[in-house]
Backbone bond lengths (Angstrom), bond angles and torsions (degrees), N, CA, C in turn:
res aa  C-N    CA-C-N  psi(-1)  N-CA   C-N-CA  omega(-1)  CA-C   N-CA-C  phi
1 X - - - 1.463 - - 1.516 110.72 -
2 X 1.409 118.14 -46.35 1.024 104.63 -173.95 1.906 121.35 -78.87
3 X 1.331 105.71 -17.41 1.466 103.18 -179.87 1.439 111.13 -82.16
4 X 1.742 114.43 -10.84 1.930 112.69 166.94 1.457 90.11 -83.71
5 X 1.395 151.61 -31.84 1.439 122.77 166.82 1.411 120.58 -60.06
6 X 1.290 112.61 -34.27 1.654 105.62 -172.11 1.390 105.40 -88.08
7 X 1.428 112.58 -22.74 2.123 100.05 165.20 1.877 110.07 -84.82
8 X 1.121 115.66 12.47 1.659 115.22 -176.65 1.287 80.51 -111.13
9 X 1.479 135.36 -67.16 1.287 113.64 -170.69 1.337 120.17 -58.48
10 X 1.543 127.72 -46.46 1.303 123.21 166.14 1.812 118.95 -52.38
11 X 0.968 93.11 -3.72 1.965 87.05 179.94 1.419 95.82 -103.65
12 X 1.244 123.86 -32.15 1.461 121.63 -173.58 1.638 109.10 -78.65
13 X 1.511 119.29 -18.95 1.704 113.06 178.61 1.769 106.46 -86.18
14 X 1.543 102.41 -24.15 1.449 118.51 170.00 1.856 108.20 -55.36
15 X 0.993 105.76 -59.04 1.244 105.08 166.89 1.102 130.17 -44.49
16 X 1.365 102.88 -59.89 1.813 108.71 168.70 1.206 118.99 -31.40
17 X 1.163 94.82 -57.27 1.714 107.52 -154.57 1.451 97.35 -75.04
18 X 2.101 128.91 -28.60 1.052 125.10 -179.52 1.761 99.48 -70.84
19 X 0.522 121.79 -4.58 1.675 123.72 -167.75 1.957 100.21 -109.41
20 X 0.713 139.26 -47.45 1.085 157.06 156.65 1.198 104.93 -36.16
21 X 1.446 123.51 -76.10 1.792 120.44 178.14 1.455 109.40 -63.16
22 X 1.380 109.30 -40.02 1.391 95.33 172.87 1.540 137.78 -74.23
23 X 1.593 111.64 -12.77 1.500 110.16 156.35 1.376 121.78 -61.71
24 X 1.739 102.10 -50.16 1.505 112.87 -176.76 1.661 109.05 -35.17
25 X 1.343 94.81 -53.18 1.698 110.51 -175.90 1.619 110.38 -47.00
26 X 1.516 106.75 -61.64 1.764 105.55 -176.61 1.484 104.27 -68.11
27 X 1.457 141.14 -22.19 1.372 110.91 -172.46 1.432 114.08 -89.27
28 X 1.930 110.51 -29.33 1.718 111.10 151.64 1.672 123.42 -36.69
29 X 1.205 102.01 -41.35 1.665 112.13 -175.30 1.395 101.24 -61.76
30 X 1.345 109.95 -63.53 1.891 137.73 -172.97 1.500 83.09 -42.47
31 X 1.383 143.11 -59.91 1.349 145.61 -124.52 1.676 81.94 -92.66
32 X 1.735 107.81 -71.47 1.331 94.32 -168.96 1.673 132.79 -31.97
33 X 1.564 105.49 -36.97 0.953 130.44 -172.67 1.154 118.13 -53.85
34 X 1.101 110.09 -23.82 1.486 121.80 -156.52 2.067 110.51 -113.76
35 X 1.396 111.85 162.88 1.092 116.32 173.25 1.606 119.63 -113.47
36 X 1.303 131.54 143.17 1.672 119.37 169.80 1.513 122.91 -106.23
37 X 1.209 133.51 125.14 1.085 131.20 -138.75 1.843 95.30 -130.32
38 X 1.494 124.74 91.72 1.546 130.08 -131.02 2.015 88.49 -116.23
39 X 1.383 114.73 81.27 1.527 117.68 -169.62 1.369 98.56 -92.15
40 X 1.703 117.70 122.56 1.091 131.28 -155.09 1.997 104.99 -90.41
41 X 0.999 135.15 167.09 1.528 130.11 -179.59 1.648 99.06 -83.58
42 X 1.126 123.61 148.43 1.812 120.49 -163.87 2.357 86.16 -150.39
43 X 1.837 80.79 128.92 1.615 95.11 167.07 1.591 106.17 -81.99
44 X 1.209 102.59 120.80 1.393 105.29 148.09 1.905 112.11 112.80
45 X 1.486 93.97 14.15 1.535 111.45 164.68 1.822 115.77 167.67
46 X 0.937 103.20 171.16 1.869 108.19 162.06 1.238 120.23 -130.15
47 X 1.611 81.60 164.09 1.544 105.29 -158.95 1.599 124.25 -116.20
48 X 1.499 108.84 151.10 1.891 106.33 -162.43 1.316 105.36 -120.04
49 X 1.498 118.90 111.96 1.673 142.39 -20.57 1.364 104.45 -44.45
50 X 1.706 100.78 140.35 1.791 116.57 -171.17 1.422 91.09 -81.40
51 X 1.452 116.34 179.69 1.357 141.93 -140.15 1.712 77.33 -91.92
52 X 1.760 96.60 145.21 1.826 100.68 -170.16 1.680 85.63 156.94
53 X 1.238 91.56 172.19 1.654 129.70 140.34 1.609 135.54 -72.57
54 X 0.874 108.10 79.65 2.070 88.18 -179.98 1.350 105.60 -118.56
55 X 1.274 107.21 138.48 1.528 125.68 148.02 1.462 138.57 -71.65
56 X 0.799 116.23 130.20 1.972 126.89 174.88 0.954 104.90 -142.33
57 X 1.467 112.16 148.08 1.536 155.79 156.18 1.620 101.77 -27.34
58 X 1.328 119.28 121.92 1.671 130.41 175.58 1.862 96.48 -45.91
59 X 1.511 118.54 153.39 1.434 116.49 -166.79 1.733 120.36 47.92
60 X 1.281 130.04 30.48 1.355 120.52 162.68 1.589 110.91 -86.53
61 X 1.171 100.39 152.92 1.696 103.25 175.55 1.152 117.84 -100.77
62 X 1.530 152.66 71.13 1.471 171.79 151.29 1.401 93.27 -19.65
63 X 1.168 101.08 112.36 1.810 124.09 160.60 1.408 110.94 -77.76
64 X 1.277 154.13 115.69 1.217 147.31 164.89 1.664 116.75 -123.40
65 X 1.292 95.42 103.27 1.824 121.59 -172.32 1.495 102.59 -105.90
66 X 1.198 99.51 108.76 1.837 114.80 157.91 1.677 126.94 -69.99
67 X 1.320 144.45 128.21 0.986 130.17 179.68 1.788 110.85 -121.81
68 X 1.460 129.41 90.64 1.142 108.29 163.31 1.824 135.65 -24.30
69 X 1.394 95.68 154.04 1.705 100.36 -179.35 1.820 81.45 -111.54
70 X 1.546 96.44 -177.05 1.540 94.57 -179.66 1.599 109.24 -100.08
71 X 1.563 77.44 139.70 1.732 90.08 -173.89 0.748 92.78 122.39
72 X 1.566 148.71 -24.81 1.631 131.77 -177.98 1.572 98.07 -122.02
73 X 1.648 72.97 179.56 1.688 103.83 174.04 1.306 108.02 -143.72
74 X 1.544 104.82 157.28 1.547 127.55 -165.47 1.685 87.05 -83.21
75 X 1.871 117.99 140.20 1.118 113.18 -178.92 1.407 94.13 -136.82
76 X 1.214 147.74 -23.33 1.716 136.04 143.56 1.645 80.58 179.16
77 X 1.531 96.77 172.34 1.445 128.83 -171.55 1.908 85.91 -109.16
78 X 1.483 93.03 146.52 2.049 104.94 179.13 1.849 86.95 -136.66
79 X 1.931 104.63 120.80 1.559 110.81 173.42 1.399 86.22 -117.39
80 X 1.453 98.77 131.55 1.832 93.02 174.91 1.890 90.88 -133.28
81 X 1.691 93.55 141.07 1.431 93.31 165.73 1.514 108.85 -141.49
82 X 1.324 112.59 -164.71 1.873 101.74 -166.26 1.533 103.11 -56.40
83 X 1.402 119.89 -26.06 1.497 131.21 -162.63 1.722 98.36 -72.41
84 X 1.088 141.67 -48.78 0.899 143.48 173.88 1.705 140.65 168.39
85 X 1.389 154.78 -104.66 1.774 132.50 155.57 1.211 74.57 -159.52
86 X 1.723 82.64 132.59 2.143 109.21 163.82 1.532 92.98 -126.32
87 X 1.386 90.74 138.04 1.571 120.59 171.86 1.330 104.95 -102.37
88 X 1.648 127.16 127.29 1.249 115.22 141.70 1.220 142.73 -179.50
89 X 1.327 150.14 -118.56 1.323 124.76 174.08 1.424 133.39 -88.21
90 X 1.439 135.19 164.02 1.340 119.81 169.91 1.422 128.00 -101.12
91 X 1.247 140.48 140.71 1.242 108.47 6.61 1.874 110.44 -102.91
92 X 1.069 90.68 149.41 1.628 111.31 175.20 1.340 124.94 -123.51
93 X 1.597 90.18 163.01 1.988 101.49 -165.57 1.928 103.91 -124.72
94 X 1.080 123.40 147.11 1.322 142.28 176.94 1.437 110.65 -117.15
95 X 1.128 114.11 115.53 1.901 122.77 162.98 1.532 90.50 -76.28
96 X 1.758 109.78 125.43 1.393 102.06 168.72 1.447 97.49 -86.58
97 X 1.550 106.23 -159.74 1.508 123.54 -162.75 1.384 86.54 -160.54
98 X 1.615 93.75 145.32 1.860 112.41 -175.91 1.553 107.79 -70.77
99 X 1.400 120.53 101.64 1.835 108.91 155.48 1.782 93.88 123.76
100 X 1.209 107.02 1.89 2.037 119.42 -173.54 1.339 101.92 -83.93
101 X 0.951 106.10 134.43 1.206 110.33 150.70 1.865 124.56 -112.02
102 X 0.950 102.86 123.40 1.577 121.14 -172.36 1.982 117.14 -90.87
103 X 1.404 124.75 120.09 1.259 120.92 -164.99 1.710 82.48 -128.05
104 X 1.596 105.20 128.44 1.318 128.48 -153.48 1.572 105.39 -123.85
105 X 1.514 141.43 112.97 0.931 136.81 144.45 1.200 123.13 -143.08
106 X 1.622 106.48 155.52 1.501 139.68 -165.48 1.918 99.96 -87.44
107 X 1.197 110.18 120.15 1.514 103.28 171.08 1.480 108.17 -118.40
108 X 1.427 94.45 132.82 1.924 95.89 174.39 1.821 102.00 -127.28
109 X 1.731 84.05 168.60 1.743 90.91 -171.21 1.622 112.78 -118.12
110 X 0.714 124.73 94.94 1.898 115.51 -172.11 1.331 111.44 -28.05
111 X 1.174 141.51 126.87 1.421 138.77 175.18 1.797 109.68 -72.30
112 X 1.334 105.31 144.61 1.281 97.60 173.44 1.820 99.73 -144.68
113 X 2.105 91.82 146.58 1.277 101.53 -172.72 1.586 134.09 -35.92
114 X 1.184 136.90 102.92 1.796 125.72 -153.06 1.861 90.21 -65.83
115 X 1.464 106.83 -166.40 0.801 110.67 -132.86 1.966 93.65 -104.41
116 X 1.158 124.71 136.59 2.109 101.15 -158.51 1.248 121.15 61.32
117 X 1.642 128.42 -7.66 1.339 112.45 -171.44 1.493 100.96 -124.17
118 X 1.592 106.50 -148.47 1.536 102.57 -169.29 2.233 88.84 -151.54
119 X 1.143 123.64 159.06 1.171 137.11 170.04 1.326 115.48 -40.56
120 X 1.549 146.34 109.06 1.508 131.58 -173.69 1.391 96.41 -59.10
121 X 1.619 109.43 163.18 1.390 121.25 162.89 1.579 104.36 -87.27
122 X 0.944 121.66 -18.94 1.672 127.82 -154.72 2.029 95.49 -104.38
123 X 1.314 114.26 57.06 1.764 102.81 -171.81 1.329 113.03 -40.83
124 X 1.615 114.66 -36.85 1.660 117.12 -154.58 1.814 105.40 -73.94
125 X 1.570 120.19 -26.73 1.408 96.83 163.10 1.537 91.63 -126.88
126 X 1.438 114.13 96.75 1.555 124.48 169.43 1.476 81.82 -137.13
127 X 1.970 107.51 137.51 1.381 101.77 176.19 1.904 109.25 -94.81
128 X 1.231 125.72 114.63 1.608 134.70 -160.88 1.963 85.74 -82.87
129 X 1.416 93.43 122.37 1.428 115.95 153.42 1.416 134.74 -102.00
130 X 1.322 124.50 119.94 1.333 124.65 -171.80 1.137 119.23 -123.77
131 X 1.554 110.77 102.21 1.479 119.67 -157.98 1.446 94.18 -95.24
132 X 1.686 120.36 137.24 1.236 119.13 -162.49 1.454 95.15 -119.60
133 X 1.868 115.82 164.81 1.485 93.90 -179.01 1.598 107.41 -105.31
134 X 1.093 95.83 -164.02 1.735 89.43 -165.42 1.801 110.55 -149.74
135 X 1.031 114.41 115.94 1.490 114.10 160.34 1.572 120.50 -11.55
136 X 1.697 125.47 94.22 1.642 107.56 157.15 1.320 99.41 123.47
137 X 1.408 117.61 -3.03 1.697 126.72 -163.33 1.344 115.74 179.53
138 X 1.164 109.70 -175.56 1.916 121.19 167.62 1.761 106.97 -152.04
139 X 0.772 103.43 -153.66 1.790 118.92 -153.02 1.421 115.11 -147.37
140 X 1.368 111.81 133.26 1.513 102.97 176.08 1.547 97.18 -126.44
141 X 1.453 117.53 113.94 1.617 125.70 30.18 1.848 97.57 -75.15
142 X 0.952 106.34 -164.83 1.816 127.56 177.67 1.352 109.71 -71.91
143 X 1.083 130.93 142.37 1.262 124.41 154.36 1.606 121.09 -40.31
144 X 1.390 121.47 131.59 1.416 129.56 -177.90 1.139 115.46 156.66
145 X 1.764 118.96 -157.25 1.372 106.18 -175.07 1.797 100.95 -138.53
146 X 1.001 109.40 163.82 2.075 111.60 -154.83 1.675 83.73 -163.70
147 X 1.323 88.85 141.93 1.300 113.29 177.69 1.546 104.61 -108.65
148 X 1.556 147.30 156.84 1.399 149.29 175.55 1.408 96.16 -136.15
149 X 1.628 106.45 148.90 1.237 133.64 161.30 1.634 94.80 -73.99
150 X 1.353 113.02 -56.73 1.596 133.29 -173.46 1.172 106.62 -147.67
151 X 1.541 89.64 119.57 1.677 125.18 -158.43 2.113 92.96 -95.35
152 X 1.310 101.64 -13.94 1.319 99.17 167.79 1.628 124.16 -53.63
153 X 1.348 118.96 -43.13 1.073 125.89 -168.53 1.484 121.11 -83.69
154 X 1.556 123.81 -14.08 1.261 127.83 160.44 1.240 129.98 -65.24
155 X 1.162 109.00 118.30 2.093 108.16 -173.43 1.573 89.34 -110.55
156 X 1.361 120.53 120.34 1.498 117.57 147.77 1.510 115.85 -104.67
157 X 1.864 99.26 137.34 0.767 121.45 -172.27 1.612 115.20 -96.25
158 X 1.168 131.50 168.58 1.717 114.53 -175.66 1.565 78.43 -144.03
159 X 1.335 107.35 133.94 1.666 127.99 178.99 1.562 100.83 -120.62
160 X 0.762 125.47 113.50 1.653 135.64 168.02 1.412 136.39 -82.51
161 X 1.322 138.72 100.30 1.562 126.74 -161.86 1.337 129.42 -65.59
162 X 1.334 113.31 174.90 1.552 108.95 -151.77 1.608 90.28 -77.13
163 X 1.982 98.90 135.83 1.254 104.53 -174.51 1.522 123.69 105.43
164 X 1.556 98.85 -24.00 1.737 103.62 -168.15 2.162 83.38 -114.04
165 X 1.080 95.48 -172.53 1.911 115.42 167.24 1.295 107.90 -176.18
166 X 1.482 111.38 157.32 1.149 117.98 -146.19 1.963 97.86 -93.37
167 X 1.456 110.70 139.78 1.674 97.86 -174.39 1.788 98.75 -93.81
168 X 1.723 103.85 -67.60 1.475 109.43 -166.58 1.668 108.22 -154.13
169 X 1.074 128.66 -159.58 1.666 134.82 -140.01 2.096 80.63 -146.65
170 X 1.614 93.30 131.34 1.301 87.23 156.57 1.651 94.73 -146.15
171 X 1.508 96.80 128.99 1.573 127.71 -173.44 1.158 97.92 -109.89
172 X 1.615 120.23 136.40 1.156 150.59 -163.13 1.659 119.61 -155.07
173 X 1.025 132.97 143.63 1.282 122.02 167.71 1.728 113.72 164.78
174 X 1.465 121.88 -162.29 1.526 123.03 173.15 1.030 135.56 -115.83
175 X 1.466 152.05 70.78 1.350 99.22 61.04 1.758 94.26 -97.01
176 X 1.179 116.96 -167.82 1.462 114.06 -168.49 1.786 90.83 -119.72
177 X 0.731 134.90 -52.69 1.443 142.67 173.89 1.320 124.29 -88.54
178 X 1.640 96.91 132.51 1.377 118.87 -171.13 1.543 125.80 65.09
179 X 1.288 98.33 18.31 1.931 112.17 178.80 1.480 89.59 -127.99
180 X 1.003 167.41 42.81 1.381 155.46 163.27 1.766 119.05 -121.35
181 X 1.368 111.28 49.13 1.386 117.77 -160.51 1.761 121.12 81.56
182 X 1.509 78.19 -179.08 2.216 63.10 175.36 1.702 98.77 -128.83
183 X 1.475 98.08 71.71 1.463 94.59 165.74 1.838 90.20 -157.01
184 X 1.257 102.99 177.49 1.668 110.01 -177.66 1.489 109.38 -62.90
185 X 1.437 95.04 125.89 1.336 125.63 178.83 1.924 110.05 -61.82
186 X 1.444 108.05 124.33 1.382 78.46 166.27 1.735 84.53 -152.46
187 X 1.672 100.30 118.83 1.480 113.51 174.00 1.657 122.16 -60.20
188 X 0.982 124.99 -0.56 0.969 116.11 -163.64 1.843 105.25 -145.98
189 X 1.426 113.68 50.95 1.059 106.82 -161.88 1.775 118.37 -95.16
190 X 1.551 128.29 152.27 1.249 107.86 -167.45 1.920 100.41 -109.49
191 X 1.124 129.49 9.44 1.532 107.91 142.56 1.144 144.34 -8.26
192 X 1.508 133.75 81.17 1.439 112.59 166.61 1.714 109.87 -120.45
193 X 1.249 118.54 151.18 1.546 120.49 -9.39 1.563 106.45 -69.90
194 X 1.162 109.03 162.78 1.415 137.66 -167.98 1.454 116.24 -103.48
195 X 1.772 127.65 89.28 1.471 115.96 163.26 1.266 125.01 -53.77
196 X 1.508 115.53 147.38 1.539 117.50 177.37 1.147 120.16 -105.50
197 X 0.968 149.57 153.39 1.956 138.52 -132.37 1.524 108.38 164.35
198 X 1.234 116.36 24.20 1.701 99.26 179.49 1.923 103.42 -103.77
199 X 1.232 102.39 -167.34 1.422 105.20 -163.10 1.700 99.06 -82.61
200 X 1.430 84.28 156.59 1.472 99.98 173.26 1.723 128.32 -88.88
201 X 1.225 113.29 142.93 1.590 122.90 -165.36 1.667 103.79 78.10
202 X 0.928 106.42 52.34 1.598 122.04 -171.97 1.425 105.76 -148.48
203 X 1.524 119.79 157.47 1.110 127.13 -165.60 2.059 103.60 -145.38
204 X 1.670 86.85 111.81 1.576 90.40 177.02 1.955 125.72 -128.88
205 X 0.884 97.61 120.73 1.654 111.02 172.60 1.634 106.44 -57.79
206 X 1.945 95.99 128.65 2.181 92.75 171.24 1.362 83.46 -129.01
207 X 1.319 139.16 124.58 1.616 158.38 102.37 1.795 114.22 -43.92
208 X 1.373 106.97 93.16 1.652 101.25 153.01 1.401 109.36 -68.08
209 X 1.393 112.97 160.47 1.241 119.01 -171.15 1.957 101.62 -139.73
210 X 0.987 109.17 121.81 1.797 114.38 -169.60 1.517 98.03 -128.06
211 X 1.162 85.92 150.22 1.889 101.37 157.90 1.486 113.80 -167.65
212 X 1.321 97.77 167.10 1.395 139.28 -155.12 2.072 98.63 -42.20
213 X 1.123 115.66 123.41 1.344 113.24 179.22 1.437 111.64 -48.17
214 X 1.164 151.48 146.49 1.844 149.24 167.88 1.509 87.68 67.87
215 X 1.102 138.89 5.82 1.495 121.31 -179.40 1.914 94.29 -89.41
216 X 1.536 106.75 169.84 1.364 105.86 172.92 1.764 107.64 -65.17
217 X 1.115 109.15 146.95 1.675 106.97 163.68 1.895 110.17 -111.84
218 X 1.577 84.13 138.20 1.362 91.21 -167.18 1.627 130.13 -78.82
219 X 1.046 103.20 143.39 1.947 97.21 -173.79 1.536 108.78 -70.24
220 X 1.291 96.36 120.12 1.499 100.72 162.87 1.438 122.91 -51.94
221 X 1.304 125.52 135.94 1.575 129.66 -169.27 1.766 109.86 -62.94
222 X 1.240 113.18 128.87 1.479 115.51 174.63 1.741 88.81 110.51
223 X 1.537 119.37 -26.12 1.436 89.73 -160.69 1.926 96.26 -100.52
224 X 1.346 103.70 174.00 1.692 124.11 -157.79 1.924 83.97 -94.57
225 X 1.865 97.76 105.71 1.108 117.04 149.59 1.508 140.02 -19.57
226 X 1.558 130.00 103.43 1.563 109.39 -164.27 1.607 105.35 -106.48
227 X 1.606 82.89 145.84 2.126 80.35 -169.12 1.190 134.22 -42.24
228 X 1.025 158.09 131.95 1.575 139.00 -139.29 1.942 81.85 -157.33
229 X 1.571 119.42 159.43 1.098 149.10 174.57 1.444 105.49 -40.27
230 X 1.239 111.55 159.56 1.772 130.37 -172.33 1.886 100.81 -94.11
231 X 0.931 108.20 97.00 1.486 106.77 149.11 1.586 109.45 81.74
232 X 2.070 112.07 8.52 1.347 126.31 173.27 2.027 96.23 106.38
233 X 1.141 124.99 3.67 1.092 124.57 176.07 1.387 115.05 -82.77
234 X 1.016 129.32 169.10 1.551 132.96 -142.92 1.675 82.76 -93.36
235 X 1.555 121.48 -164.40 1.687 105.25 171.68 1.961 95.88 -122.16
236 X 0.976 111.73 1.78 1.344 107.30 156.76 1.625 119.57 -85.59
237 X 1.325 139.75 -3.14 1.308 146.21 -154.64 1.663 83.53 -105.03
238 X 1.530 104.79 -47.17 1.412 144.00 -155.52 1.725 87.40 -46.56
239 X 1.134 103.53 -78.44 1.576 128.51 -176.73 1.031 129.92 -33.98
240 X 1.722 91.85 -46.09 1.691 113.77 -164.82 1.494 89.14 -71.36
241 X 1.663 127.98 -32.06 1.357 104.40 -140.61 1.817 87.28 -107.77
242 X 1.302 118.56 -9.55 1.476 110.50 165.68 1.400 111.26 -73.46
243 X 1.443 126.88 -33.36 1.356 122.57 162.91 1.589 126.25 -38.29
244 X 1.492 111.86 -55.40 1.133 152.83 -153.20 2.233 90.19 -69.97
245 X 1.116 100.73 -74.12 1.562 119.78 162.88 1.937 101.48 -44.10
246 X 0.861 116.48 -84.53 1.371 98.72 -177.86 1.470 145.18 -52.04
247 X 1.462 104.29 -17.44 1.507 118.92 155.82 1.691 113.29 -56.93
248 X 1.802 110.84 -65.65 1.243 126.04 172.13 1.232 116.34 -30.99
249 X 1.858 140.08 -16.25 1.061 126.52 -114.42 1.830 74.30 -146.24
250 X 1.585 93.16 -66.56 2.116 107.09 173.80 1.709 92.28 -43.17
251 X 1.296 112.39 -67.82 1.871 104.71 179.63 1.244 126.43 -57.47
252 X 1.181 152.41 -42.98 1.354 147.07 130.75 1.272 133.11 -7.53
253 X 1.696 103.70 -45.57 1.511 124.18 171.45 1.830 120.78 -62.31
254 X 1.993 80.55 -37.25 1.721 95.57 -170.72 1.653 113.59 -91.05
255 X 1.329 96.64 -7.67 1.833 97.62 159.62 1.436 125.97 -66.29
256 X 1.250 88.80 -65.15 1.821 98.76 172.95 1.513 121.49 -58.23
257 X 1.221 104.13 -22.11 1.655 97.79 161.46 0.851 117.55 -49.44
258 X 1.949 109.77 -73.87 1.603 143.28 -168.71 1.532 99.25 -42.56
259 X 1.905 118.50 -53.97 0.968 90.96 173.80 1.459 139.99 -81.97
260 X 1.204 128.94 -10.23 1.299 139.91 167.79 1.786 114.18 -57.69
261 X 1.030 102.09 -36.72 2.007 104.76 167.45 1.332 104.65 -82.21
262 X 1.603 142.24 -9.40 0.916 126.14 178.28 1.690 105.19 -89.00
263 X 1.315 109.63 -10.64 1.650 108.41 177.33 1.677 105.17 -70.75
């Protein structure tokens, strides 16, 4: 009697423990399976899924919609995972991936009064300007973000510090095409001061961009590169020393002649 209790009890902790490894096993599996989606708390509005932890199924498509409170504005969403940080517009969607973990936030910008005017009542077609700051200078108005009834009437100006000058304008924003007035778009324009003119219920980024006086100035993206010096050398040094090489090269040539007729 007593050795069928001690093999019933020993078959019954066997069990356990077979039951035991084998849960461990399906909720590791369940886990792999799965994605974590880590939505951070954000000043100045909420966000759809609200601030938390959630899990989904590997391949789900996560909608993530920001909603300003008043007084702000939506200024982009930042998902960063071990792989690397995407910035970008609202609203946006994420394909998770099995075993990721995903770190989720909503960024907003306090609006501030533009410049003669006053805050629209109407946000959904107010065109939101977001003057960004910039290395070497500042901007008049200030760096920040302003909402317009009429985005016509804002001129930004780009002031550059002593030592720096101002190169060009890089405009950015959502959608980028076919909302920026109704004439040719050009992101990267060097106007100053600079009228503002894009469409309304739209949201656009202004970066002046300056550099260093006698320093190189940089090509705006899209435009055709202009030849610039060998290796930081002036383009007369440049010359002298391709000259210099091609003489070496005619004489070199005229040895091996000379000596070849001397055979």
């Amino acid at each position: 009697m007593f050795k069928l209790t001690k093999i019933f009890a020993l078959t019954l902790l066997a069990s356990l423990l077979l039951i035991a490894v084998l849960n461990s096993g399906m909720i590791y599996l369940k886990a792999q399976n799965q994605a974590t989606v880590v939505i951070l708390d954000s000043i100045g509005g909420t966000t759809e899924p609200a601030a938390g932890t959630h899990t989904f199924p590997a391949g789900t498509v996560v909608e993530l919609r920001a909603t300003p409170i008043d007084g702000f504005v939506f200024f982009y969403w930042i998902i960063a995972t071990d792989e690397g940080l995407l910035v970008t517009e609202n609203p946006t969607t994420i394909t998770v991936n099995a075993g990721v973990t995903y770190a989720v936030e909503a960024v907003f910008q306090p609006l501030q009064v533009p410049p003669g005017g006053t805050i629209p009542t109407d946000m959904a077609t107010a065109a939101i300007v977001i003057v960004l700051s910039a290395a070497g200078g500042t901007t008049s108005p200030s760096p920040g973000a302003y909402a317009l009834a009429n985005a016509e009437q804002l001129r930004l100006t780009a002031i550059p510090d002593n030592g720096w000058q101002f190169s060009h304008w890089v405009i950015s924003g959502f959608p980028i095409e076919g909302a920026h007035g109704e004439f040719p778009f050009d992101p990267t324009p060097t106007d100053n001061p600079y009228t503002v003119d894009h469409g309304y219920g739209n949201t656009y980024n202004y970066q002046a961009v300056f550099t260093p006086i006698g320093g190189a100035t940089p090509t705006p993206p899209g435009a055709t590169p202009t030849p610039g010096p060998i290796a930081g050398l002036s383009t007369e040094t440049a010359i002298i020393i391709v000259l210099v090489v091609v003489i070496i090269i005619i004489l070199i040539a005229f040895g091996v002649y000379a000596a070849r007729r001397r055979k």
